[in-house]
C-alpha positions in Angstrom: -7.6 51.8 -11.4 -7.1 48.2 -10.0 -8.7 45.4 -11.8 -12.1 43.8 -10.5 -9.9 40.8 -8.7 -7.5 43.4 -7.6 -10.4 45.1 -6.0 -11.7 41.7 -4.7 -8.7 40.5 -2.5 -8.6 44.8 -1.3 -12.2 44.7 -0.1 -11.3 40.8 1.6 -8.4 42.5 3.4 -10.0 44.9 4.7 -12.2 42.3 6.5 -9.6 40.6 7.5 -9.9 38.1 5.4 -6.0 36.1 5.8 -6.7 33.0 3.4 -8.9 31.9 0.6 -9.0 28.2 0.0 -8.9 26.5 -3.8 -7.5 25.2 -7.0 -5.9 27.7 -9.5 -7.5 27.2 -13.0 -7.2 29.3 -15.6 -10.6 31.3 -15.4 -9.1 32.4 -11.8 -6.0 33.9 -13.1 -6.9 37.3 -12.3 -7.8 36.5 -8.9 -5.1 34.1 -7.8 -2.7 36.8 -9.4 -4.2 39.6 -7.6 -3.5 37.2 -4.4 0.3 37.1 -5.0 0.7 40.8 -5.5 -1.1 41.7 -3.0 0.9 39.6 -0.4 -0.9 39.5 2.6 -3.2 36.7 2.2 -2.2 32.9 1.8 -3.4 30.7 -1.5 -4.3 27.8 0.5 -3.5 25.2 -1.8 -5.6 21.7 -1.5 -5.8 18.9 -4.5 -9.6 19.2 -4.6 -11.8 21.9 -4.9 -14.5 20.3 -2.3 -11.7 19.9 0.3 -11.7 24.0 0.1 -15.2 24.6 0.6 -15.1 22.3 3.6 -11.6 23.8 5.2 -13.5 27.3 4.9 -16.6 25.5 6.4 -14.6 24.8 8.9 -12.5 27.8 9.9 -15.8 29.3 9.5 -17.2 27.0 12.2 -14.8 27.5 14.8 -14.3 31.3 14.2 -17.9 32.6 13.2 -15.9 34.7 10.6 -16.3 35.0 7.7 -14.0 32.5 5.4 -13.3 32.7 1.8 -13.3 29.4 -1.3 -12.5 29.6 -5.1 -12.5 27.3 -8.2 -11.6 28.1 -11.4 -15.1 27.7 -14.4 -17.0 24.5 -14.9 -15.8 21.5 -12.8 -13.7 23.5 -10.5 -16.2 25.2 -9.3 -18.6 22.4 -9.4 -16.4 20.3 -6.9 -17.2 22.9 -4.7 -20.8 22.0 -4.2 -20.5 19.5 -1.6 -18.6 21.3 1.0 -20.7 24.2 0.4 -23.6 22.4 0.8 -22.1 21.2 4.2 -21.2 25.2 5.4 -24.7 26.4 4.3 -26.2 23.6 6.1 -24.6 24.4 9.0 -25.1 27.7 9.0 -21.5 29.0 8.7 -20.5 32.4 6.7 -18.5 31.3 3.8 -18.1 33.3 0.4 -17.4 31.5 -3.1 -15.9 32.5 -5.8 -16.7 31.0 -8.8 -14.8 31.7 -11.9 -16.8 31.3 -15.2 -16.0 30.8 -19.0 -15.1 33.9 -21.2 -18.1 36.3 -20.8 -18.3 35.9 -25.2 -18.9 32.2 -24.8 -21.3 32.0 -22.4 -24.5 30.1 -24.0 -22.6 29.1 -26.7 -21.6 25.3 -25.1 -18.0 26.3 -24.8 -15.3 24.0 -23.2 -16.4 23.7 -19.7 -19.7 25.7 -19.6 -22.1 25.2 -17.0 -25.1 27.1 -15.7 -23.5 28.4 -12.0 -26.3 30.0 -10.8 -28.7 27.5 -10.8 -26.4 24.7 -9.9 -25.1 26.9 -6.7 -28.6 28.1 -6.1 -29.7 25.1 -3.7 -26.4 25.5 -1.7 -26.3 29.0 -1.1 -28.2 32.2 0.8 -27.0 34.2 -2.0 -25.3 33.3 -5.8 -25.1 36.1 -8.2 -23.4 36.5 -11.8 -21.5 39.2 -12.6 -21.9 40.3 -15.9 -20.3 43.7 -16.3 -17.2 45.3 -13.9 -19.8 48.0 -13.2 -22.1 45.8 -10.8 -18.8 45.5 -8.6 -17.9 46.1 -5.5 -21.5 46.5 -4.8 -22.2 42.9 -5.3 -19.2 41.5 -3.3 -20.5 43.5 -0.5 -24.4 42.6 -0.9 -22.7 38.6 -1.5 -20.4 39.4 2.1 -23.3 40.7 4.3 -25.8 38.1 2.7 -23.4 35.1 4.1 -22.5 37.1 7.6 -26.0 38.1 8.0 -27.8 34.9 7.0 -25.3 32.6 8.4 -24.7 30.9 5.2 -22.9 30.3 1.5 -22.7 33.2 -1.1 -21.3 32.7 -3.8 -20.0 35.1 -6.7 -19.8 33.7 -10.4 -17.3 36.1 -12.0 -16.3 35.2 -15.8 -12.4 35.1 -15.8 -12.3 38.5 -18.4 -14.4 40.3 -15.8 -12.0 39.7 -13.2 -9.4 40.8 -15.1 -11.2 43.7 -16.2 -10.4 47.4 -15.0 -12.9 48.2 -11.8 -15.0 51.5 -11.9 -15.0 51.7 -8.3 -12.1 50.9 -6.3 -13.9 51.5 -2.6 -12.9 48.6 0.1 -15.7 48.2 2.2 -15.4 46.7 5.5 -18.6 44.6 6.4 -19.8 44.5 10.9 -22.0 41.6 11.6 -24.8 42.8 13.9 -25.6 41.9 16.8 -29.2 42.3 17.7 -31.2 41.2 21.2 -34.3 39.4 19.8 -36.8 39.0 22.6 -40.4 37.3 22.3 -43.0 39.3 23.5 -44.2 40.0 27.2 -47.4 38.3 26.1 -45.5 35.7 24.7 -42.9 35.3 27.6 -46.4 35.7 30.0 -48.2 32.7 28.1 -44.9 30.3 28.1 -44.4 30.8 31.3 -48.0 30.1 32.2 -47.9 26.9 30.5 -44.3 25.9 32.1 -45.1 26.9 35.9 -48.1 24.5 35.2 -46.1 21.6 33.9 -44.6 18.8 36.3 -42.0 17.1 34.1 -40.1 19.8 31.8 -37.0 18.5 29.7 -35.0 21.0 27.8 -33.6 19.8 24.4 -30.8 22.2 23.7 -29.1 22.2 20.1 -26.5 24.6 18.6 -28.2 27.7 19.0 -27.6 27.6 23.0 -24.0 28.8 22.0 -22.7 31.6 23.9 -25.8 30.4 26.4 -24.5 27.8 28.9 -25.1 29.5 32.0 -28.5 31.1 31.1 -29.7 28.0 30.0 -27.9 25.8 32.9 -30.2 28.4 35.1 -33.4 27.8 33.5 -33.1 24.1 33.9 -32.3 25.4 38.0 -35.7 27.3 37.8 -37.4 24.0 36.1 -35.6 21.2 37.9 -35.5 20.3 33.9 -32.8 18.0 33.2 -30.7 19.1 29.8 -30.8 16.9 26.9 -28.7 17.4 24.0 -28.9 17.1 19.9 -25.5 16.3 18.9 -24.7 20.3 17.5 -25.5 21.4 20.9 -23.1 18.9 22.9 -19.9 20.9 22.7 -22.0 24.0 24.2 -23.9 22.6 27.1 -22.8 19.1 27.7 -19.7 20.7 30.1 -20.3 21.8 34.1 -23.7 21.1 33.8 -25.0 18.9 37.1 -28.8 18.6 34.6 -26.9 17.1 32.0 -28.7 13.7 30.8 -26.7 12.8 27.4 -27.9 13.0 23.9 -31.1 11.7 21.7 -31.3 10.7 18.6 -30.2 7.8 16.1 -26.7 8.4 17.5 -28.3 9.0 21.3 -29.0 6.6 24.0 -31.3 5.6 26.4 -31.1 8.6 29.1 -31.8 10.9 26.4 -34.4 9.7 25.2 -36.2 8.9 28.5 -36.3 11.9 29.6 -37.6 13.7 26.8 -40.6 10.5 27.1 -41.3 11.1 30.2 -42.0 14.8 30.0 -44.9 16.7 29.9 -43.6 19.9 28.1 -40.2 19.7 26.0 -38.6 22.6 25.7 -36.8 23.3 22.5 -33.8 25.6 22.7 -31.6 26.5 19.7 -32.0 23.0 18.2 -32.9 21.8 14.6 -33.4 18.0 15.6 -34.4 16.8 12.8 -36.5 12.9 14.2 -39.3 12.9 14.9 -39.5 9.7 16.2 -38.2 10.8 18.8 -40.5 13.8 20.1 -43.1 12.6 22.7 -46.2 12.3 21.5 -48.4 13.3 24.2 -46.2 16.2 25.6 -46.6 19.9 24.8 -43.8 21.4 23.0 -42.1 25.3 23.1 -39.9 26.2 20.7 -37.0 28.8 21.0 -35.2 30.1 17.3 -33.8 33.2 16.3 -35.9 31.9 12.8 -39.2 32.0 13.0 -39.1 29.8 9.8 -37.6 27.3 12.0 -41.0 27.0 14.6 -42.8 23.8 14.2 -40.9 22.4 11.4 -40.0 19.2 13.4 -42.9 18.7 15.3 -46.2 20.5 16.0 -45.7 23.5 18.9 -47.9 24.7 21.5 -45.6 27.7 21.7 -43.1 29.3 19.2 -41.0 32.0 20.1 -38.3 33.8 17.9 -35.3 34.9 20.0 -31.7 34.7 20.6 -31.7 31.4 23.3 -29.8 34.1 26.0 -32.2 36.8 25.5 -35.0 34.6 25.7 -33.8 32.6 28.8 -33.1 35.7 30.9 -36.5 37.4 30.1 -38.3 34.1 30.9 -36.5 32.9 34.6 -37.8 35.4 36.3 -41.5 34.7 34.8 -40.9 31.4 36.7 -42.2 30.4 39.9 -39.6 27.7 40.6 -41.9 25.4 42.2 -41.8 22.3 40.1 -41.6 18.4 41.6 -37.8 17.3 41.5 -39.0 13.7 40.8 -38.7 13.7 36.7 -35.1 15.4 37.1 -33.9 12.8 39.9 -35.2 10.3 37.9 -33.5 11.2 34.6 -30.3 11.8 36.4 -30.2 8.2 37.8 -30.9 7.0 34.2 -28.3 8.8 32.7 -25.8 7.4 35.2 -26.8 4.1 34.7 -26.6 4.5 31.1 -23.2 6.2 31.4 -21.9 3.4 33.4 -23.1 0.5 30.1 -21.6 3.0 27.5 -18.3 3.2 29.6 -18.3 -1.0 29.6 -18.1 -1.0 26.3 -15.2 1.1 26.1 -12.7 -1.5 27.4 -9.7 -3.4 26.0 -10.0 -6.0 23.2 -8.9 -9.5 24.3 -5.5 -10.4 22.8 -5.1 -10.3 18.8 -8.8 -8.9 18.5 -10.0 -6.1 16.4 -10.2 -3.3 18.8 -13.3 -2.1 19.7 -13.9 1.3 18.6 -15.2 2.8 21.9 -11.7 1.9 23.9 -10.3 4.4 20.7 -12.6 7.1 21.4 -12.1 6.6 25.3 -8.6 6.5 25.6 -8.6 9.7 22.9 -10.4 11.7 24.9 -8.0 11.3 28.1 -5.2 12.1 26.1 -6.3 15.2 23.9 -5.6 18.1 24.9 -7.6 20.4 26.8 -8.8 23.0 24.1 -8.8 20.3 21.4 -10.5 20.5 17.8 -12.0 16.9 17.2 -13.9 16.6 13.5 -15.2 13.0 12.9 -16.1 11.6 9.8 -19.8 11.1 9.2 -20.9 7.3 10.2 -19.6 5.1 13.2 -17.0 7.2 14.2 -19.6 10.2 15.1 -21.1 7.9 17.2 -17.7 7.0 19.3 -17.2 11.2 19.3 -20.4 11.6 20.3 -20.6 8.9 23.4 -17.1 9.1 24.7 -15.5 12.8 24.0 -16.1 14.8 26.8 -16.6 18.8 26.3 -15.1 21.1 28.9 -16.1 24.6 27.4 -12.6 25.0 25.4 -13.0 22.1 23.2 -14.8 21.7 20.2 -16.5 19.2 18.0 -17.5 20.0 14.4 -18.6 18.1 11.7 -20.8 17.4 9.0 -23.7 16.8 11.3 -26.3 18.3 9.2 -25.4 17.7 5.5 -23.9 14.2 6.8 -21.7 13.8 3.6 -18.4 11.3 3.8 -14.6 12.7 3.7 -15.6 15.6 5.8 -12.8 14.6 8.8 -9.4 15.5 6.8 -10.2 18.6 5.0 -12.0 20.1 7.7 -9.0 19.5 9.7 -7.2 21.1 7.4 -9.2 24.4 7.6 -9.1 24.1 11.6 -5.2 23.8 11.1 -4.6 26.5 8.8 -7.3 29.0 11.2 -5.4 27.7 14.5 -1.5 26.6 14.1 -0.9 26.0 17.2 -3.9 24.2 18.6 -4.5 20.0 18.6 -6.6 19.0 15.4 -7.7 15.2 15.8 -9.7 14.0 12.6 -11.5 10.9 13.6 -11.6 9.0 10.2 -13.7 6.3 8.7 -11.4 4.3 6.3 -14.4 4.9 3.5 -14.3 8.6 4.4 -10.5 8.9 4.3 -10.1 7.2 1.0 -12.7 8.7 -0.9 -10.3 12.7 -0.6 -6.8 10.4 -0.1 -5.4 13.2 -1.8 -5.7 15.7 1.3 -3.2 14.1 3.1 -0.6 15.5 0.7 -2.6 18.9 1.2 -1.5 18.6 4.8 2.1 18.0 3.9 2.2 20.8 1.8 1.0 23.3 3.5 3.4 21.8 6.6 -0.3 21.5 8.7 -0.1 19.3 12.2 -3.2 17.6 12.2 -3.5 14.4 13.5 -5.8 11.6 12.0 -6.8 8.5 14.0 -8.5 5.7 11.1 -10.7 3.4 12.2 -10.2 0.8 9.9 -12.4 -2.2 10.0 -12.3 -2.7 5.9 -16.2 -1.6 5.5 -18.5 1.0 4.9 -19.1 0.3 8.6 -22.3 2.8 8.7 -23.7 1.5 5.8 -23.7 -2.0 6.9 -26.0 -1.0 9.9 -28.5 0.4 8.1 -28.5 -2.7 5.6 -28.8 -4.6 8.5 -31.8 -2.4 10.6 -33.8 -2.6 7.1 -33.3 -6.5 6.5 -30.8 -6.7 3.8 -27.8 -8.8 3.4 -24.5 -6.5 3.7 -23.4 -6.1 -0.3 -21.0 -3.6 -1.9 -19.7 -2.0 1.3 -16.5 -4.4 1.6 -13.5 -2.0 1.5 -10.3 -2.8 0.0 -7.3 -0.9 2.0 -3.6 -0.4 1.9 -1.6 0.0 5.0 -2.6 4.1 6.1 0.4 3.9 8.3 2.3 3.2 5.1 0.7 5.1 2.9 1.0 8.1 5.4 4.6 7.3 5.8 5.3 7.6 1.9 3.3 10.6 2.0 5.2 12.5 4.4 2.9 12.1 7.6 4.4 10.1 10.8 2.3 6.8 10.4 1.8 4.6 13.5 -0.7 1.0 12.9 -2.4 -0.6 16.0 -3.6 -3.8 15.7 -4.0 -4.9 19.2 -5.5 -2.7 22.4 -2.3 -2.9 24.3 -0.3 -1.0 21.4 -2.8 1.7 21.1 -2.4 3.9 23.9 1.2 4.0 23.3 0.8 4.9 19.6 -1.5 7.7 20.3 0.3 9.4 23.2 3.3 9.4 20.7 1.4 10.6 17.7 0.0 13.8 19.9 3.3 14.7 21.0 5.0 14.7 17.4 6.2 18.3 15.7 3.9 17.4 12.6 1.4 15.5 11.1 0.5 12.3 12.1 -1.5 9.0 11.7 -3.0 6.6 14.2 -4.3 3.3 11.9 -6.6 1.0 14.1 -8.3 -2.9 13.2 -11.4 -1.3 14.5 -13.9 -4.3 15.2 -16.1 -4.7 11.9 -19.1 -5.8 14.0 -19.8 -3.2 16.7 -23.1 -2.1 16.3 -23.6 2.0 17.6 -28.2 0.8 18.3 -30.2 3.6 18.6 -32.0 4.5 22.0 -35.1 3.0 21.2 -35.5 0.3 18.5 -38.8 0.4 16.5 -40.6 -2.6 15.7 -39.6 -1.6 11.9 -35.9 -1.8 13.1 -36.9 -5.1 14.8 -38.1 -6.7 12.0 -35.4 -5.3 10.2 -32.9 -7.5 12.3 -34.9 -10.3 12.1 -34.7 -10.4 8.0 -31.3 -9.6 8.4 -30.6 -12.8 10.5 -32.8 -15.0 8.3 -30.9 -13.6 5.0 -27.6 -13.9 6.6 -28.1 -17.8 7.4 -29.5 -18.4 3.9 -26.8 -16.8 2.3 -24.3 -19.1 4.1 -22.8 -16.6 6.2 -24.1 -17.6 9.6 -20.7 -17.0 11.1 -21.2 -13.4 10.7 -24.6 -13.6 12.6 -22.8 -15.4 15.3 -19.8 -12.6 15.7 -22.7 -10.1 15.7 -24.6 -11.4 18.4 -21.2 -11.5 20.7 -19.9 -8.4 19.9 -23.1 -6.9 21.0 -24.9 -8.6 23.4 -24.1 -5.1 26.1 -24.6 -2.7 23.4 -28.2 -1.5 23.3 -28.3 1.3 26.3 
């Protein structure tokens, strides 16, 4: 008989598992052995454990598939927890293993001990131990269909002497996600439609779950003379051929967004987890659309909350509607939008000569260049903002991040799991220089594992995100100044082609010529410190905020700062 890991890596072939991301340890000897005889799946080496979880966060992302982690016992497996944190969040199938002290020891405060299960619990759909060889396969499968099913992390804590231990039942078992229609009701679809065919001024608000939906829900806005506005996980789904299209809400939206969904009378909520509720009307009537019924009203209060697959849903309701509404609210939010397109796009000009360039001419120019089925993965703070105002979608890119969880460093080693899942495609990491310092070590990982991606920094020496929200709550900027080496050099040492931009007239240049190199590459840019990404609509909170900030500013001696501020931005509020 095989042993238990032996058994493992059969029962991940034959699921077509091709990789499983870690760290070897000792604990995962067994498994990482049973790897290299096997032959047939790649030991996708990276320098630290949370990089794995979020490359297989990743490749889970952009595949739906099922994707595959390790760390070896105690705090190789506990370096896991943020990136898993990340794929659960997002609702991507990933399965962990994680290897656990010597089944003799455990309790006992050994070398390394920690409790597993209750630290992976929070993380996770699913975390089992496995005490005995006996409970396997059976849990490997339960732990598989759990994360498929439930769109999520499960994770496997496996002592290192049970993996090395003889199985007692050597069956493979290959696990089919289902794929179920989920329909409301006719009473349901009857009584939405009802409320709809009596409303004036309908905006949808479409999120991540109208994937696989564009043209169902692109007809339903038809039917409603609705325009579409997006949360930022539904933006690579819907934002392309869409003539309803009105741009995003949000902290990271702007004004179009946000008007529209102000304006209406009923919102209509499709797919979308948008978490502000701020930024919910308050006087208009709400439907919700979720394949979770867990998920109805947990934003804001519903009038109407349906559980159903967005597609399903939308095709049972259309022809419920009578297709009569006013095309005033739509006309209306469409000249917004362009309006507010055109400010966004002033902002993404050329720096004058020897300034910082501003980081919206970087996204802009990016987005011309890329390629047409392009991966872009920003790191979580200013430079989702420039993905999210200047990348356009076209139905084969994609845009992934830690939108959710909203943890730094998640740019690189997601870009390494998009890499390793797809060769041959264009992987642009848009890094913050916080984010891409704090897992430096990843850019060896891409070396190593001879991985293409290509990394644009924006550099502007801060924790540029963080200084905003000191600034919005009143507080004097403190802590957030970043020290940093040249990346071009340091990617040059490194192994990775290393280009540095200081000036706007260099940087189209540098980034055509980083694209088109056989390898890895880096794009460093003196990204203006002082661009402010405001939010649609500025409370008075925020105001106040501002106000403090500028009164604390000038006491502190730093009025100079103010004064670059107020420049820098005086166009930026759309």
């Amino acid at each position: 008989m095989p042993t238990v890991a032996e058994n493992i890596v059969a029962t991940l072939r034959a699921n077509d598992i091709h990789r499983v991301y870690g760290l070897p340890g000792d604990s995962l000897n067994g498994f990482t052995d049973a790897l290299r005889k096997d032959g047939t799946m790649r030991w996708e080496h990276v320098r630290h454990e949370e990089a794995a979880a979020f490359a297989a966060s990743a490749e889970a992302a952009l595949t739906g598939d099922l994707t595959v982690c390790a760390g070896s016992c105690g705090p190789g497996n506990l370096h896991l927890i943020n990136g898993l944190y990340d794929a659960n969040r997002s609702r991507v199938p990933v399965l962990a293993i994680a290897a656990h002290i010597p089944t003799a020891e455990i309790g006992s405060g050994y070398f390394q001990e920690t409790h597993p299960q209750e630290l992976f619990r929070e993380c996770s759909v699913y975390v089992e131990y496995v005490a005995d060889p006996v409970q396997m396969p059976r849990l490997l499968e339960i732990a598989m269909r759990e994360a498929i099913e439930k769109r999520g992390v499960a994770v496997l804590v496996i002592p290192g002497d049970v993996l090395l231990a003889e199985a007692k039942d050597d069956r493979a078992t290959r696990i089919e996600r289902a794929t179920p229609r989920i329909v409301p009701s006719e009473a349901e679809l009857q009584r939405t439609a009802d409320l709809l065919n009596g409303a004036d001024r309908i905006t949808i608000l479409a999120g991540a779950g109208v994937a696989d939906a564009h043209d169902e829900v692109v007809a339903l806005a038809e039917r409603l003379q609705a325009p579409i506005v997006h949360a930022l996980r539904g933006k690579e789904y819907i934002e392309h051929d869409n003539p309803y299209d009105v741009g995003m809400t949000g902290l990271l939206g702007f004004a179009s967004g946000y008007r529209a969904m102000e304006d209406a009378d009923v919102v209509l909520m499709l797919g979308t987890d948008f978490p502000y509720q701020q930024f919910f009307p308050a006087k208009a009537k709400h439907v919700q659309v979720d394949i979770r019924g867990s998920q109805l009203g947990r934003r804001h209060p519903v009038d109407i909350g349906l559980v159903g697959t967005v597609k399903d849903t939308a095709l049972a309701l259309i022809p419920l509607l009578t297709g009569s509404h006013p095309t005033k609210h739509l006309e209306d939010s469409l000249k917004h939008y362009r309006k507010t397109r055109e400010k966004l796009d002033d902002l993404a000009v050329p720096a004058g000569k020897k300034k910082p360039l501003h980081p919206q001419y970087v996204a802009r120019v990016l987005d011309r260049l890329a390629a047409e089925d392009a991966v872009f993965i920003p790191d979580v703070g200013s430079p989702v903002v420039w993905a999210s105002r200047y990348l356009t979608m076209n139905g084969k890119r994609r845009l992934i991040g830690s939108f959710v969880h909203g943890t730094m460093a998640n740019a690189v080693p997601q870009a390494i799991g998009a890499q390793t899942a797809f060769p041959d495609r264009q992987v642009i990491a848009l890094a913050g220089d916080g984010g891409l310092t704090m897992l430096l070590g990843e850019l060896i990982t891409i070396v190593q594992n001879k991985l293409p991606v290509k990394i644009v920094v924006f550099d502007n020496s801060s924790l540029n995100f963080v200084e905003l929200e000191m600034k919005a709550a009143g507080f004097v900027n403190y802590g957030t100044e970043l020290q940093n080496p040249d990346f071009a050099a340091v990617a040059e040492a490194i192994g990775i082609k290393g280009f540095q931009v200081d000036v706007s007239d260099d940087f189209e240049d540098a980034m055509a010529a980083a694209l088109a190199h056989d390898g890895p590459a880096l794009v460093s840019v003196r990204a203006n410190r002082q661009e402010l990404s405001m939010p649609p609509a500025v409370t008075l909170e925020q105001a106040k905020g501002f106000t403090l900030y500028a009164i604390r500013t000038v006491l502190s001696g730093r009025g100079d700062e103010l004064l670059d501020l107020a420049s820098t931005d005086r166009k930026s509020v759309v």
